[in-house]
mmCIF file of the N, C-alpha and C atoms, coordinates in Angstrom:
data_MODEL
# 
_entry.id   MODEL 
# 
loop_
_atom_site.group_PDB 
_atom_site.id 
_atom_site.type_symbol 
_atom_site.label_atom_id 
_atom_site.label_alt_id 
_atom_site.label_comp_id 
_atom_site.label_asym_id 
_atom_site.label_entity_id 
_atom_site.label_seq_id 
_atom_site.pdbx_PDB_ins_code 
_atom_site.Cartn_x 
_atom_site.Cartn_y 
_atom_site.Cartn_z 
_atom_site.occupancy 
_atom_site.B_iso_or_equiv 
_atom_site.pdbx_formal_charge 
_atom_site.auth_seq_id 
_atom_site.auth_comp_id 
_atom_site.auth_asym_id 
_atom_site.auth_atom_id 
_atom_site.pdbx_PDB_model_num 
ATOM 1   N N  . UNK A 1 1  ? -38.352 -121.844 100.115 1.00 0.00 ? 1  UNK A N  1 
ATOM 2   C CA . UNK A 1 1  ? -39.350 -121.678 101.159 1.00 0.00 ? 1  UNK A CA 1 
ATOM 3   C C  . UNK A 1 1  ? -40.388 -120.663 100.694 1.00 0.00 ? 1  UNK A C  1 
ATOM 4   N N  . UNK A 1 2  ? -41.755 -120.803 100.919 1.00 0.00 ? 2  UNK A N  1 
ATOM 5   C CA . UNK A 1 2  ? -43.030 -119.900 100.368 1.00 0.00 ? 2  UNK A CA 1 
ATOM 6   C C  . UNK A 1 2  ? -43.217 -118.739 101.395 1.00 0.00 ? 2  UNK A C  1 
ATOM 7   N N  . UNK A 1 3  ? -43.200 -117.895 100.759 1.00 0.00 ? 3  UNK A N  1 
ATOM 8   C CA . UNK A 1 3  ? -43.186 -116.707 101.848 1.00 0.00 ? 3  UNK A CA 1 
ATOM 9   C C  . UNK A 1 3  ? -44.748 -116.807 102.987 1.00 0.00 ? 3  UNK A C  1 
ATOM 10  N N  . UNK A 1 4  ? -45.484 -118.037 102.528 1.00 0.00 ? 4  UNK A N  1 
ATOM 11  C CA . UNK A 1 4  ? -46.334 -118.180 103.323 1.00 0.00 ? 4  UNK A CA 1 
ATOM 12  C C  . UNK A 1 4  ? -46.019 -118.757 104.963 1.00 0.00 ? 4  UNK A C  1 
ATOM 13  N N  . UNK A 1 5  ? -45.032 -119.562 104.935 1.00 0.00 ? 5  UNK A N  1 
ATOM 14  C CA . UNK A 1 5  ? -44.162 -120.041 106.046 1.00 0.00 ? 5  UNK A CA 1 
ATOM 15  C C  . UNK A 1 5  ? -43.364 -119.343 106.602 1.00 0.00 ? 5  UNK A C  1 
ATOM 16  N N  . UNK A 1 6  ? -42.987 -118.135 106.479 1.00 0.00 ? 6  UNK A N  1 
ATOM 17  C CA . UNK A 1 6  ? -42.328 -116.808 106.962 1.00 0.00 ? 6  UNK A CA 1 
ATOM 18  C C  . UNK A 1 6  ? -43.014 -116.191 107.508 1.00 0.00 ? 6  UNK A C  1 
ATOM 19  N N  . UNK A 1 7  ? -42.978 -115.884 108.940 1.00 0.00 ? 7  UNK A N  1 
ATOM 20  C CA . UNK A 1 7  ? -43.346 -115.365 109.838 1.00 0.00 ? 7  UNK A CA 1 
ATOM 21  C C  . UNK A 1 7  ? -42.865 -113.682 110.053 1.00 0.00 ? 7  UNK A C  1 
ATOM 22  N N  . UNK A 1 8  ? -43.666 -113.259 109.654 1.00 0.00 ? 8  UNK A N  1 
ATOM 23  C CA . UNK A 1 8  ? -43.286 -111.416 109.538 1.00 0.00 ? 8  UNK A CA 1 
ATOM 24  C C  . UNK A 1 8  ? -43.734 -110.821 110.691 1.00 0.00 ? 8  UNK A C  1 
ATOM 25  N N  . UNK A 1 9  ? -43.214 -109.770 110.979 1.00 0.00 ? 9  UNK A N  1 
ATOM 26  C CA . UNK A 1 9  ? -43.738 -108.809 112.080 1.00 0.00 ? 9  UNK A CA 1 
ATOM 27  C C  . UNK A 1 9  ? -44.615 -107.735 111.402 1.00 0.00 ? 9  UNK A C  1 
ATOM 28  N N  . UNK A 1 10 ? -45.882 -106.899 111.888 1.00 0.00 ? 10 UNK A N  1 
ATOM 29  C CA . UNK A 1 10 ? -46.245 -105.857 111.548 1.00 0.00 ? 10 UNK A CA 1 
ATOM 30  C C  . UNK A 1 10 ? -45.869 -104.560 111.644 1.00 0.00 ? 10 UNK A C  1 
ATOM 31  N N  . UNK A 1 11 ? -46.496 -103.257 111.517 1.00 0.00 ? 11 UNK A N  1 
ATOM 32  C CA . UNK A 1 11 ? -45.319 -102.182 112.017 1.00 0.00 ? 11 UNK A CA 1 
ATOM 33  C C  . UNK A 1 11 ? -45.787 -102.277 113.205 1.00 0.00 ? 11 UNK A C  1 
ATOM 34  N N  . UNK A 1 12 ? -47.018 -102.699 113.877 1.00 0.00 ? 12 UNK A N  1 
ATOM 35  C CA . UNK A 1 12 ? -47.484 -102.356 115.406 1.00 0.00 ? 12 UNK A CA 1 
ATOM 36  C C  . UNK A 1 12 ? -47.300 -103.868 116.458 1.00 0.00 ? 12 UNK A C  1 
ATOM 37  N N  . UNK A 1 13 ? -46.234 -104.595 115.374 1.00 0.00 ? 13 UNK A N  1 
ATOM 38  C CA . UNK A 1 13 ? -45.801 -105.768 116.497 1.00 0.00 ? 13 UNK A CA 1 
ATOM 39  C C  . UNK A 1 13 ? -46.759 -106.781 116.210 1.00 0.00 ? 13 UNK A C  1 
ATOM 40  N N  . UNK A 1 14 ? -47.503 -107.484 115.058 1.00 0.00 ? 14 UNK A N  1 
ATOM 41  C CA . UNK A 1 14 ? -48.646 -108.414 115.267 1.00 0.00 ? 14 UNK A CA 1 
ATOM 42  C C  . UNK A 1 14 ? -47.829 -109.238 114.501 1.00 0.00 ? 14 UNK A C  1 
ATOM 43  N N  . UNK A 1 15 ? -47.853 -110.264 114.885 1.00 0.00 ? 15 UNK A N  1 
ATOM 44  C CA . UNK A 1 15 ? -47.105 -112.122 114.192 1.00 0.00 ? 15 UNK A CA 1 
ATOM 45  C C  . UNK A 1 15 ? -48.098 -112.228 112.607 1.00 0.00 ? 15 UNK A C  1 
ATOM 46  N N  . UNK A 1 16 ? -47.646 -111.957 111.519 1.00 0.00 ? 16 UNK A N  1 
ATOM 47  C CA . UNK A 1 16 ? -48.542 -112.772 110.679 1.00 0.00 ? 16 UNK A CA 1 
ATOM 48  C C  . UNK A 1 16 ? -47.337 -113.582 109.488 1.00 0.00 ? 16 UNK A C  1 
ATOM 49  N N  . UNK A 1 17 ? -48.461 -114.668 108.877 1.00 0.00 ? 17 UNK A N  1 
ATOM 50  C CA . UNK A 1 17 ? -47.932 -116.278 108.303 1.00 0.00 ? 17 UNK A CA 1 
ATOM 51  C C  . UNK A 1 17 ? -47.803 -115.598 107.283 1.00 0.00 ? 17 UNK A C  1 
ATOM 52  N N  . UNK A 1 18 ? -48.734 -115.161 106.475 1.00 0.00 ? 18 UNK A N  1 
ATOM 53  C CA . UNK A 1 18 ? -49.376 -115.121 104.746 1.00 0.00 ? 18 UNK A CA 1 
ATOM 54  C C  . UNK A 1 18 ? -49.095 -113.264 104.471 1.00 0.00 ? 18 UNK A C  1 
ATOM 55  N N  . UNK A 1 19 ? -47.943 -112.238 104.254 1.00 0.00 ? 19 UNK A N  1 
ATOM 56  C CA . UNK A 1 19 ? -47.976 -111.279 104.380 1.00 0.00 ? 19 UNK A CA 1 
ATOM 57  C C  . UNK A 1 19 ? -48.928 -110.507 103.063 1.00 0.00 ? 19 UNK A C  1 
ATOM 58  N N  . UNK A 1 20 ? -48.718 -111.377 102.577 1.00 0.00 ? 20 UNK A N  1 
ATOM 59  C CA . UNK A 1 20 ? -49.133 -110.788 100.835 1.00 0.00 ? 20 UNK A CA 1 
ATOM 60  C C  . UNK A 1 20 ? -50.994 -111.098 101.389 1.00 0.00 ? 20 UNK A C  1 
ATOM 61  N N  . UNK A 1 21 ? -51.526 -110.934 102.126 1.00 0.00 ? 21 UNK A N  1 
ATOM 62  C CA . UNK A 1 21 ? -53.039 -110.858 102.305 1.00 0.00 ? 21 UNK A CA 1 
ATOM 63  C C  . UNK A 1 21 ? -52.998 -109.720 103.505 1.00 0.00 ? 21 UNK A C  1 
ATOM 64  N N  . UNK A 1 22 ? -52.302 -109.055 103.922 1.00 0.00 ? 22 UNK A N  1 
ATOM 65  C CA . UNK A 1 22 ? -52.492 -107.816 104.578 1.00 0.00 ? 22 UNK A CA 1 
ATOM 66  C C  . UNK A 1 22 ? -51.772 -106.761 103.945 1.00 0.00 ? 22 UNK A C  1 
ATOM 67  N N  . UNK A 1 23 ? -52.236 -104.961 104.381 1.00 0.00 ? 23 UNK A N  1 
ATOM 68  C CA . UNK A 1 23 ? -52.297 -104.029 104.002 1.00 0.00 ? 23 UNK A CA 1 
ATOM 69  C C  . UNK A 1 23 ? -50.817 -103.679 103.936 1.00 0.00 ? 23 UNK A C  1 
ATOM 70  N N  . UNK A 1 24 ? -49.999 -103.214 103.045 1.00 0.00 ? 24 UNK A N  1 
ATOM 71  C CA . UNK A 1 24 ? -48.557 -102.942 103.152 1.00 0.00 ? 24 UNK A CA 1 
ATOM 72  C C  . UNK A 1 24 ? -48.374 -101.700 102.237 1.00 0.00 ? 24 UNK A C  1 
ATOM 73  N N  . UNK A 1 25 ? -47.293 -101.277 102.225 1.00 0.00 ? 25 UNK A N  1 
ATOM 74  C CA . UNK A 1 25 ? -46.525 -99.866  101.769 1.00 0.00 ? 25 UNK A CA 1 
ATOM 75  C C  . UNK A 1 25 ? -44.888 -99.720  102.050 1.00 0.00 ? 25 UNK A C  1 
ATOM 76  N N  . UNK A 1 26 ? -44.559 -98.901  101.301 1.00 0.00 ? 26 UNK A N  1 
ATOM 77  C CA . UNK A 1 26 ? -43.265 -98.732  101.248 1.00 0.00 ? 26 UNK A CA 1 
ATOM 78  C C  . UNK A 1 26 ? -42.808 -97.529  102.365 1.00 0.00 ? 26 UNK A C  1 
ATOM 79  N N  . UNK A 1 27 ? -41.941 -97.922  102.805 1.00 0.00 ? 27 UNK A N  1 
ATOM 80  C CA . UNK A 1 27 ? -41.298 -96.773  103.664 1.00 0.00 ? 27 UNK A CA 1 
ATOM 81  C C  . UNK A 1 27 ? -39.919 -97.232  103.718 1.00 0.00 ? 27 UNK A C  1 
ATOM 82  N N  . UNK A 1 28 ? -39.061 -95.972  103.416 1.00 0.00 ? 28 UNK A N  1 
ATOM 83  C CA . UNK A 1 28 ? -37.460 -95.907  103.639 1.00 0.00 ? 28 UNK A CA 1 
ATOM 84  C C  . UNK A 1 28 ? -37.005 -96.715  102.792 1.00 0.00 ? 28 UNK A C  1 
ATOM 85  N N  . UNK A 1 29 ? -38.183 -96.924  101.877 1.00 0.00 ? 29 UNK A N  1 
ATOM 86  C CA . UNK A 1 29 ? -37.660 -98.466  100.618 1.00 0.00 ? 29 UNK A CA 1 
ATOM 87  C C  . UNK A 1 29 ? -37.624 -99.998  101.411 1.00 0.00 ? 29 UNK A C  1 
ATOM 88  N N  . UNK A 1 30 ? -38.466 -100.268 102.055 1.00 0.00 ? 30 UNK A N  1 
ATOM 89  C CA . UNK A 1 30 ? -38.809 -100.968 102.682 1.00 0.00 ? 30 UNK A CA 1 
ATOM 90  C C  . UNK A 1 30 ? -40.158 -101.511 102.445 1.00 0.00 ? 30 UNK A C  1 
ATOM 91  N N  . UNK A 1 31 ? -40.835 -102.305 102.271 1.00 0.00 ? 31 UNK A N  1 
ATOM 92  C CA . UNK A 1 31 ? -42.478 -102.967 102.427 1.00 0.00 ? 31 UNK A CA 1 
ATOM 93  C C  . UNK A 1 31 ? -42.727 -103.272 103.760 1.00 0.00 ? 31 UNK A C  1 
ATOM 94  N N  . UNK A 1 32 ? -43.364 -102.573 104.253 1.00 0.00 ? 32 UNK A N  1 
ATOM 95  C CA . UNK A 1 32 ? -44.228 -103.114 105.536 1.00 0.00 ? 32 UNK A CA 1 
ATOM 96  C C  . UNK A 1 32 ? -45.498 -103.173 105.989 1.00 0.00 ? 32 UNK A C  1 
ATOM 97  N N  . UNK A 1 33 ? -45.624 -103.687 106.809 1.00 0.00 ? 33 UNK A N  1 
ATOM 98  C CA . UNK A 1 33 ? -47.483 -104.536 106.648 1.00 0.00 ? 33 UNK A CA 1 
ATOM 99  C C  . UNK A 1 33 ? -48.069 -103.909 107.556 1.00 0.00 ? 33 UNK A C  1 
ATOM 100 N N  . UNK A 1 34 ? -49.413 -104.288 108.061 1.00 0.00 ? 34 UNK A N  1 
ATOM 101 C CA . UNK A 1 34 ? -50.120 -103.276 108.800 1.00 0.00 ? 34 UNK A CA 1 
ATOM 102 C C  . UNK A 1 34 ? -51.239 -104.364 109.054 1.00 0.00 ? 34 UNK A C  1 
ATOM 103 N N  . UNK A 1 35 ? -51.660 -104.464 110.405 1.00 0.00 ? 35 UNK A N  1 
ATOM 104 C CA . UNK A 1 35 ? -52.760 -105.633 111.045 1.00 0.00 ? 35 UNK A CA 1 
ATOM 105 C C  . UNK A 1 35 ? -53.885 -105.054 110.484 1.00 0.00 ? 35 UNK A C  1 
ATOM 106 N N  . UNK A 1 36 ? -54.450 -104.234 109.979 1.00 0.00 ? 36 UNK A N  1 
ATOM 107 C CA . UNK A 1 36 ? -55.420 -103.641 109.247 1.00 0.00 ? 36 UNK A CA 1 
ATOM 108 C C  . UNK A 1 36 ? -55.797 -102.377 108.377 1.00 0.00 ? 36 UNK A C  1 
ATOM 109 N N  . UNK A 1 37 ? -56.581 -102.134 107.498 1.00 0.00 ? 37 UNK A N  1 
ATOM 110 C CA . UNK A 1 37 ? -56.504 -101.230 106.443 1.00 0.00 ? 37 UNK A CA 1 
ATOM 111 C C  . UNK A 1 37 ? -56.642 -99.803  107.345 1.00 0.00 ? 37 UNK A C  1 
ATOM 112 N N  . UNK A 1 38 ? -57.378 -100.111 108.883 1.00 0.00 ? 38 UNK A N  1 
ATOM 113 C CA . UNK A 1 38 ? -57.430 -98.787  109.114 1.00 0.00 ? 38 UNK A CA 1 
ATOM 114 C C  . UNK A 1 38 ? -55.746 -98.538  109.970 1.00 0.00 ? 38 UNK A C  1 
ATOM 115 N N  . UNK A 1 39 ? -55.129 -99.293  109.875 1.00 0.00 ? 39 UNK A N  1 
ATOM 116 C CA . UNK A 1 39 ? -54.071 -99.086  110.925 1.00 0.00 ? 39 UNK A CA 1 
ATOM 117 C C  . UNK A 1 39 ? -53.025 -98.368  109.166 1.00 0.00 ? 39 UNK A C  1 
ATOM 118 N N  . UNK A 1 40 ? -52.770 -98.957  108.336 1.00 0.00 ? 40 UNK A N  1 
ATOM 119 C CA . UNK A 1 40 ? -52.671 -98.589  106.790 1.00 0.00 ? 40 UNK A CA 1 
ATOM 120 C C  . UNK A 1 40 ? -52.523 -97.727  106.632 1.00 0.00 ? 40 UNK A C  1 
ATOM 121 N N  . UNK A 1 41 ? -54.171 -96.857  107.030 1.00 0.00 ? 41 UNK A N  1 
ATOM 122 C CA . UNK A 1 41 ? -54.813 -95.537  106.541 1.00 0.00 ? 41 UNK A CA 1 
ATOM 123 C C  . UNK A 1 41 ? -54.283 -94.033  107.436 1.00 0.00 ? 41 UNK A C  1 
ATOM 124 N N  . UNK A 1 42 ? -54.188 -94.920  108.858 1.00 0.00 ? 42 UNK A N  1 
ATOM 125 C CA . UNK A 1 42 ? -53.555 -93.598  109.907 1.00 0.00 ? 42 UNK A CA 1 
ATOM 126 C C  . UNK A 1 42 ? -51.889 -93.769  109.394 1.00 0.00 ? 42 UNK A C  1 
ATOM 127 N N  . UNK A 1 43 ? -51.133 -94.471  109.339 1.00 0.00 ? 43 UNK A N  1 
ATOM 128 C CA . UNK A 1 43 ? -49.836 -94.490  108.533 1.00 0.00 ? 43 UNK A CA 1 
ATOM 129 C C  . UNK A 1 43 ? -49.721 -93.669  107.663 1.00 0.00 ? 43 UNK A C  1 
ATOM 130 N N  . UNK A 1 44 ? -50.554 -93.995  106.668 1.00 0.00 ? 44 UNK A N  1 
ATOM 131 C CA . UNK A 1 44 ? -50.715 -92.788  105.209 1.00 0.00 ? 44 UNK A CA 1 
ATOM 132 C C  . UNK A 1 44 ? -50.959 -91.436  106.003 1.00 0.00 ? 44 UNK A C  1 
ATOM 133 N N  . UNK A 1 45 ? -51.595 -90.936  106.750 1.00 0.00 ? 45 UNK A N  1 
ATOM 134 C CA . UNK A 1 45 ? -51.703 -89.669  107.412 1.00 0.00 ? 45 UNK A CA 1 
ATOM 135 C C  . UNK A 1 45 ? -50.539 -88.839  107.218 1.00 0.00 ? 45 UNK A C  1 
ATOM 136 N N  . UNK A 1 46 ? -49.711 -89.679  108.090 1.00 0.00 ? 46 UNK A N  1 
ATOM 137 C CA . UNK A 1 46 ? -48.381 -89.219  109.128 1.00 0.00 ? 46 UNK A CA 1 
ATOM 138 C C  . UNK A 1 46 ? -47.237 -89.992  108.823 1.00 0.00 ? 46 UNK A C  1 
ATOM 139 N N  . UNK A 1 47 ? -46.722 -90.329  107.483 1.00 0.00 ? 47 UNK A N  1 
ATOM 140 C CA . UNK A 1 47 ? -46.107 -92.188  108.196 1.00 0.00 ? 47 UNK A CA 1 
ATOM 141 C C  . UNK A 1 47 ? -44.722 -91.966  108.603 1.00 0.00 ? 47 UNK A C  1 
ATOM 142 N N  . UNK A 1 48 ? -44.066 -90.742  108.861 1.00 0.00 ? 48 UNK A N  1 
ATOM 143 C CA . UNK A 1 48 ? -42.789 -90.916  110.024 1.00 0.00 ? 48 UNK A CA 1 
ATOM 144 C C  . UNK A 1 48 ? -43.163 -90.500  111.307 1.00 0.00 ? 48 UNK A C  1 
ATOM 145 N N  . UNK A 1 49 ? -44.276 -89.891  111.574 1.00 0.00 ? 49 UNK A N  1 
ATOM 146 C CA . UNK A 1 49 ? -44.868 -89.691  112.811 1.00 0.00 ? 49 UNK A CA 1 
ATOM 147 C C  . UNK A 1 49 ? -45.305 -91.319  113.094 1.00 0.00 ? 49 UNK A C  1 
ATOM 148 N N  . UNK A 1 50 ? -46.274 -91.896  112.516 1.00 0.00 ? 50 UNK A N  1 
ATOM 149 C CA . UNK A 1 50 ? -46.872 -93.217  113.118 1.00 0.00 ? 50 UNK A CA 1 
ATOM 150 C C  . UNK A 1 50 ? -45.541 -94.172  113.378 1.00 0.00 ? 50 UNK A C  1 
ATOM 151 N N  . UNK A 1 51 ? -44.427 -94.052  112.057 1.00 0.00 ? 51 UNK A N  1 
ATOM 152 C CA . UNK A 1 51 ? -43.549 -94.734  112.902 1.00 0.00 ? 51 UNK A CA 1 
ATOM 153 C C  . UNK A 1 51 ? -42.697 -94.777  113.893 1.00 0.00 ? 51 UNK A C  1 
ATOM 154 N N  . UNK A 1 52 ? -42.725 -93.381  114.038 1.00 0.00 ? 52 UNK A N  1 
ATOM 155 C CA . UNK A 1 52 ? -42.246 -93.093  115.637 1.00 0.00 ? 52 UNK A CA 1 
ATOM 156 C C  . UNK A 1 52 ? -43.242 -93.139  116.529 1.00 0.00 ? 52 UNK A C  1 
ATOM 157 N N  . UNK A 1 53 ? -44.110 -93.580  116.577 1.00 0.00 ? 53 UNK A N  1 
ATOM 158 C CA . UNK A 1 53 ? -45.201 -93.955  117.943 1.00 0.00 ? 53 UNK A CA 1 
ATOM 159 C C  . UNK A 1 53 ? -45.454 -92.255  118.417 1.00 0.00 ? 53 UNK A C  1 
ATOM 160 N N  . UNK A 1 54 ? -45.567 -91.669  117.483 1.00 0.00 ? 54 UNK A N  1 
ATOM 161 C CA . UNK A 1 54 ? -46.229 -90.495  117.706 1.00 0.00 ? 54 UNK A CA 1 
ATOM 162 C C  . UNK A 1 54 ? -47.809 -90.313  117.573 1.00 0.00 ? 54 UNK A C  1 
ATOM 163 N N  . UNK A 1 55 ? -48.598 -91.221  117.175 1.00 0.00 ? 55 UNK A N  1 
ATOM 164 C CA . UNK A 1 55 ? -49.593 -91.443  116.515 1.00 0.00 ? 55 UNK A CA 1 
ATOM 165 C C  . UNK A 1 55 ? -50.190 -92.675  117.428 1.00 0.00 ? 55 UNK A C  1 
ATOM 166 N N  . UNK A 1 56 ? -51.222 -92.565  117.935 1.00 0.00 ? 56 UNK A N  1 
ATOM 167 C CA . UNK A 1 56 ? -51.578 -93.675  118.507 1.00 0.00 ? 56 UNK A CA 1 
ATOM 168 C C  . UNK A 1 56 ? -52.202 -94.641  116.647 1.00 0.00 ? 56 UNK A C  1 
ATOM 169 N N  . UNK A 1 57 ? -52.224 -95.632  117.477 1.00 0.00 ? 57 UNK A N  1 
ATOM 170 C CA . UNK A 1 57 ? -52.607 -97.107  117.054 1.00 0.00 ? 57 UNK A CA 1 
ATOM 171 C C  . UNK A 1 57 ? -54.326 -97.099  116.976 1.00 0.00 ? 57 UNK A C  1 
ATOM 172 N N  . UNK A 1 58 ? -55.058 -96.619  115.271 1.00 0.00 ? 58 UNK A N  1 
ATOM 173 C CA . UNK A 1 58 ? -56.268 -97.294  115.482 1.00 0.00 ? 58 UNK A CA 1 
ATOM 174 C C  . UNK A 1 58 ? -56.926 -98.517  116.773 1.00 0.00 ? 58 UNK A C  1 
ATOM 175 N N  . UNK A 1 59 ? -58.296 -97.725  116.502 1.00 0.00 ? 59 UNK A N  1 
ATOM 176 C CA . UNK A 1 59 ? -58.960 -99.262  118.064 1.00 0.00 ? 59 UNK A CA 1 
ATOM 177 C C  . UNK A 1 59 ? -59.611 -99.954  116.684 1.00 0.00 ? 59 UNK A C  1 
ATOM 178 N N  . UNK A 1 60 ? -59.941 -99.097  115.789 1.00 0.00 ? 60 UNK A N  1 
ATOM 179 C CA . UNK A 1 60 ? -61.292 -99.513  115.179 1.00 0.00 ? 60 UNK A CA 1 
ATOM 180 C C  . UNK A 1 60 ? -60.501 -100.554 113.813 1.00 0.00 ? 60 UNK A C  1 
ATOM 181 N N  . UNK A 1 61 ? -61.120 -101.549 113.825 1.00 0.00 ? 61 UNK A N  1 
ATOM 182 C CA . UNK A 1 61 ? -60.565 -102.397 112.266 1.00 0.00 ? 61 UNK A CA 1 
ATOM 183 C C  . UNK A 1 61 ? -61.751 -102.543 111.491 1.00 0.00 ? 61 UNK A C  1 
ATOM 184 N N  . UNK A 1 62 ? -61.161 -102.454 110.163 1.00 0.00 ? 62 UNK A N  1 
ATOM 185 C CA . UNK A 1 62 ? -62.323 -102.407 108.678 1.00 0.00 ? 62 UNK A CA 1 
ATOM 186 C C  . UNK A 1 62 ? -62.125 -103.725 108.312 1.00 0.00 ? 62 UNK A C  1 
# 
């Protein structure tokens, strides 16, 4: 099966098909994706704060 037909979750909950065309990083030895480079970029900030929903969620997308 093509990982294009695999339906992934984001870290902020968004459905995507094709993961390898959005923004991702490693955490806890893990790859996880991100609905946009600025959602990415506030992660890189903080990224055990953003993943504890300590961090609000960019409005703005690049």
């Amino acid at each position: 099966m093509s990982t294009s037909t695999i339906e992934t979750l984001t870290v902020c909950g968004g459905k995507i098909k094709d993961p390898e065309r959005y923004p991702s990083a490693i955490f806890r030895g893990e790859r996880v994706y991100f609905c946009t480079r600025a959602c990415l970029q506030v992660f890189e900030s903080d990224p055990e704060r953003f993943m504890a929903g300590e961090i609000e969620h960019p409005a703005d997308e690049e």
